[in-house]
N, C-alpha and C positions, 0 to 999 in steps of 0.2 A: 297855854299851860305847857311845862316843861314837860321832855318827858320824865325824870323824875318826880315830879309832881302827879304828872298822871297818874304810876306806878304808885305812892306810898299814898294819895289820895282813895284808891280802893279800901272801903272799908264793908264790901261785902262779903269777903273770905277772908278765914283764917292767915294770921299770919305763917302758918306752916307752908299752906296755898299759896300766900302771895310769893311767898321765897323760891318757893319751886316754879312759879308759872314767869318771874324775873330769870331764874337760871335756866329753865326750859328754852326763854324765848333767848338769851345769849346763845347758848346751844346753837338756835337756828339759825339764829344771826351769822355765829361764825360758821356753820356748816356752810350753809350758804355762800359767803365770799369763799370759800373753802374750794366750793366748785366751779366758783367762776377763776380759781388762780391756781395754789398750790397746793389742792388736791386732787384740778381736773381730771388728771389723768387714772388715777382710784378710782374715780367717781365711774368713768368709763367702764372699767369691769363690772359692774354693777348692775348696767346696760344691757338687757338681755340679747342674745342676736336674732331672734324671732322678733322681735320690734321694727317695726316697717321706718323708723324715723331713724336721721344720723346722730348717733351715739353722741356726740359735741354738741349739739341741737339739746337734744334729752338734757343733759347734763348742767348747761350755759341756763336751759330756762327752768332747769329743778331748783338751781340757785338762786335767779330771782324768786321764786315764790318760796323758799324755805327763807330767805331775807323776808320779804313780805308778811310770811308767818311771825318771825320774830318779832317786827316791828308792831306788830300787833299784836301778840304775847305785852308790848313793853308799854305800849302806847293806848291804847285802847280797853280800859280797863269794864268798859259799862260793856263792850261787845263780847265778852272776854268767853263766855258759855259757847256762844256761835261761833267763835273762834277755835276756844276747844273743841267743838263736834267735828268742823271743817278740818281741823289739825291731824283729830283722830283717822277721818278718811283718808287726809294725804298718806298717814303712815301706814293705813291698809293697800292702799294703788300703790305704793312702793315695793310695798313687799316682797314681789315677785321678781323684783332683782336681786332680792337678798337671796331667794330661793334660786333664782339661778346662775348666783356667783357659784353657790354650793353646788350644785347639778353640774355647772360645767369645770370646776375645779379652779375657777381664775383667783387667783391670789391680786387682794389687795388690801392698804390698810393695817401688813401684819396679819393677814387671814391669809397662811399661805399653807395650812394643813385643811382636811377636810374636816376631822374634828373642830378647829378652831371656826371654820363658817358655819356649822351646826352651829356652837354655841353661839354665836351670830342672830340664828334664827330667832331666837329665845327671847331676845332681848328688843325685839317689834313687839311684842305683844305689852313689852315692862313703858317702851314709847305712848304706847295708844292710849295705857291705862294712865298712866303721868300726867297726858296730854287731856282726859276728862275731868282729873281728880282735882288735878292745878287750879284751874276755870272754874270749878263748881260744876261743870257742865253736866256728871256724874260721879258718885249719883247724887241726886238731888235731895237737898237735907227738905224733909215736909214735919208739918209740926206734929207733935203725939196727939193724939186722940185723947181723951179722955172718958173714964170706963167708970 
């Protein structure tokens, strides 16, 4: 099965869901090459320097697994809940690079004020929640009771 096939073959979420968890998982997809090419070096600031690993390391295999994510955003439509939980985790373990571009003032991305990586912060938590809603993963539609 193609992967568009996969993709338009889900008929267990809304069409709102699937369109979002298709442009979620593009998102990833190109983030991802994004870090392994022409955005390495952005990516780098993001990099906390209390991280015991080398920054290009960090960076080179954020991007395969935010590819990974994708393809499975695209691909993978029956796994799609466990994907979104796993998604939502990645985007919390990340986090604290975004907390400390902001801490340490590093500009990248067009984040070269501090104002502008606050509002930065903000926008992890609009990720996490995208990344459950897309999937189904959360919250979870259960049938009404009846009373």
């Amino acid at each position: 099965m193609s992967m568009t096939a996969s993709v338009v073959a889900d008929s267990g979420t809304s069409w709102p869901r699937t369109l979002a968890r298709v442009l979620l998982g593009s998102f990833m997809m190109f983030a991802g090459v994004g870090h392994m090419t022409f955005l390495r070096r952005d990516f780098q600031a993001q990099v906390p320097t209390w991280l015991p690993l080398d920054k290009d390391f960090v960076v080179l295999a954020s991007g395969v697994v935010e590819v990974g994510f994708g393809a499975a955003l695209l691909a993978l439509p029956r796994q799609r809940r466990t994907v979104g939980w796993v998604l939502a985790a990645f985007f919390v373990a990340i986090f604290p690079g975004n907390v400390s571009q902001y801490l340490t003032h590093q500009s990248a991305f067009g984040l070269d004020t501090d104002e502008k990586r606050l509002t930065r912060l903000f926008f992890q938590p609009v990720l996490i929640a995208l990344a459950l809603w897309s999937t189904g993963a959360w919250p979870k539609s259960r049938p009404r009771s009846r009373r």
